[in-house]
C-alpha positions in Angstrom: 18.0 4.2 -22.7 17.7 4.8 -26.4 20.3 5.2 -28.5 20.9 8.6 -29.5 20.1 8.2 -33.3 16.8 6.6 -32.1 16.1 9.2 -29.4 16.4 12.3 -31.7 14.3 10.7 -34.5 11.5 10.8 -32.1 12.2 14.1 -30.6 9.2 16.8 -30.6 11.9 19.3 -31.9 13.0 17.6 -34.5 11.2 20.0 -37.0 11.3 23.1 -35.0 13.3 25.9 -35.5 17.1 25.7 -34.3 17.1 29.1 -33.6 14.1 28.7 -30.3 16.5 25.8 -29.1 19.9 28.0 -29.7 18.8 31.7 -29.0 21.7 34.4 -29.0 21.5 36.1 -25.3 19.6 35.8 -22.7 17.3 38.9 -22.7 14.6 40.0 -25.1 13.9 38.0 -27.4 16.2 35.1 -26.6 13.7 34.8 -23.4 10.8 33.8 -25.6 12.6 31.5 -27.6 13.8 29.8 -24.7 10.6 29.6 -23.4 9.3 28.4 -26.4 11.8 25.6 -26.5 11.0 24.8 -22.7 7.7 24.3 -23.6 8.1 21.8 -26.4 10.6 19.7 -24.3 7.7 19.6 -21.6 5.5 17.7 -24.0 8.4 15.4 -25.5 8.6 11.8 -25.1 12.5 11.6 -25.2 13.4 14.7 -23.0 15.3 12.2 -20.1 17.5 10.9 -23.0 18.3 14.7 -24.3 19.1 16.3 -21.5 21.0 12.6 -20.4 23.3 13.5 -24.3 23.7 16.8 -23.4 24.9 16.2 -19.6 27.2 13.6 -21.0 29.0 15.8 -24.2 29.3 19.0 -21.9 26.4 20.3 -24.2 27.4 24.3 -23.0 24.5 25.6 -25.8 21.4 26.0 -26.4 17.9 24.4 -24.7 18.6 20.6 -23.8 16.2 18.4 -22.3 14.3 21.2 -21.0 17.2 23.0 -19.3 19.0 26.5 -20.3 22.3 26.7 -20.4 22.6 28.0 -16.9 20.7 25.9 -15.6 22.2 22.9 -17.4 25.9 23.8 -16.3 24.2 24.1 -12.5 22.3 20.3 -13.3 25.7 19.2 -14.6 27.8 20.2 -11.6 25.7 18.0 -9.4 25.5 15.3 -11.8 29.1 15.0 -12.0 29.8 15.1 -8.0 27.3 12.4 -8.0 29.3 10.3 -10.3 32.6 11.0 -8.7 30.7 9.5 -5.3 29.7 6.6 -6.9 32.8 5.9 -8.8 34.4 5.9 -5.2 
C-alpha cells in the first residue's frame, strides 16, 4: 500500500474540480457531479488506496474511491464487522 502522500500525488483527480468529488445534495445537479467523479475514479490507478483512506478516517463526505457517501457508510459498516471478526 502506498503511502497516502504518494497515493494522492498520483491520483486522476488531483486536478479536478473539488466541487464533482464534494457535491452539495444528492438530487439535480449533485447527481451529475457524482457521476462525474465515479467516472474518473473508474479510470484511476490509486482508487484501492482512496477509498482504503477514506474507510479508515471515517471519510463521511464527498466521492471516495469510487463510492458516495451512502454507499461508503454501507461499505464501511461491513468493513468494520469484518475487522471486529478478525481481531477476535
Amino acid at each position: 500500500m502506498l503511502t497516502m502522500t504518494e497515493w494522492r500525488q498520483m491520483s486522476a483527480c488531483r486536478d479536478s474540480e473539488p466541487s464533482l468529488f464534494f457535491p452539495v445534495g444528492t438530487t439535480g445537479t449533485a447527481l451529475d457531479h457524482i457521476s462525474a467523479a465515479k467516472a474518473i475514479c473508474m479510470q484511476c490507478s490509486v482508487q484501492e488506496d482512496c477509498l482504503q483512506y477514506a474507510l479508515e478516517s471515517n471519510q463521511e463526505a464527498g466521492v471516495w474511491g469510487g463510492y458516495a457517501e451512502d454507499e461508503r457508510r454501507r461499505l464501511r459498516k461491513r468493513w468494520l464487522a469484518e475487522r471486529r471478526r478478525r481481531a477476535v
